[in-house]
N, C-alpha and C positions, 0 to 999 in steps of 0.2 A: 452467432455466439462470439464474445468479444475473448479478446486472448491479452491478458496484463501478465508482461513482462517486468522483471522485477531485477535490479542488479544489485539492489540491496541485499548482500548477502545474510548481514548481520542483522536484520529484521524479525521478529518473531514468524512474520507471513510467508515467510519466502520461504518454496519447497524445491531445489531445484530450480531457481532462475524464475518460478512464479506462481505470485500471490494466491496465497489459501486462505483468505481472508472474505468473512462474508460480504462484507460490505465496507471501503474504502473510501475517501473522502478528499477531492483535491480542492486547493484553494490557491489563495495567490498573495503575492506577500513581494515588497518592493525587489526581490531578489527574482521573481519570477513565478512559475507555478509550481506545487512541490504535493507529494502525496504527505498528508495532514494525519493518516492513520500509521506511520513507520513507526514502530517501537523496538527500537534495541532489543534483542533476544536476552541479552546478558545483562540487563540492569533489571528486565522485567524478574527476571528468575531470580536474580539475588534480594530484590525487595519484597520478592514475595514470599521466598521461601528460605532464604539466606545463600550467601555465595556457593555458589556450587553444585544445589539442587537441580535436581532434573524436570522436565514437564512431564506432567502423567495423562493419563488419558481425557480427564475433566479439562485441560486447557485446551487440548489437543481440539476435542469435541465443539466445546467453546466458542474455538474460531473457525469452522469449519476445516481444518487438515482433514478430516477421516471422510470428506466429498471429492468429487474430482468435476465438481459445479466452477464453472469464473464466479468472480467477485461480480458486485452490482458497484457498479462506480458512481458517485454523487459528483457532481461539480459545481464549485460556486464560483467558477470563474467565467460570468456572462459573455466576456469578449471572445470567449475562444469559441471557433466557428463548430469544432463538434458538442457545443451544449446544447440542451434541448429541455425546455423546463426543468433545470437543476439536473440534466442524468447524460453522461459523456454517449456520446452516439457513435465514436470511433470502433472503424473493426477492430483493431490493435490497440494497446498504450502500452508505454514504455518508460516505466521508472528509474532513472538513476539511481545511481550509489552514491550514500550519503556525502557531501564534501565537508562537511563541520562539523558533522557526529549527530544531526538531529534532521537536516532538510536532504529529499531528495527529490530532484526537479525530475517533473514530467515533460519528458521531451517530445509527446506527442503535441503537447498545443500549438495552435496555428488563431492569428486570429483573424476575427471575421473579417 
């Protein structure tokens, strides 16, 4: 079972340092590779529901919080030695905290 670490505090996914997210998505992008599924907790809750609003159990459910399953990890970054037909093969990954407000690099990738 794989264990995704998450240092994005401020992610809607992140429980506790990690991902409650059913299925997350990394890619790559001339900066490096970055988890492509982070979404700020606090823009999602304000445009959904207006500043302020809380999550209720439907989002919660949503995104898997109320499992204690990992994510399934998709990867589209070919080069990196743990991909395997599109799907990260690492025991571990290890997400950064955001540095711009929107990327946060995967610091597990290694390439082939």
């Amino acid at each position: 079972m794989q264990t995704l670490y998450c240092r994005a505090e401020d992610c809607m996914h992140n429980q506790g340092g990690h991902c409650r997210a059913n299925v997350i998505q990394i890619s790559n992008a001339a900066q490096g590779t970055f988890c492509d599924s982070y979404v700020k907790s606090d823009a999602f809750v304000a445009g959904a529901h207006g500043a302020g609003a809380q999550f209720t159990g439907v989002a919660d459910t949503e995104f898997g919080q109320d499992t204690d399953e990992t994510p399934r990890i998709a990867c589209n970054v070919t080069q990196c030695a743990y991909n395997n037909a599109l799907h990260c093969r690492a025991a571990g990954v290890n997400i950064g905290e955001p540095h711009d407000g929107v990327t946060c690099h995967c610091h597990t990738y290694r390439s082939k």
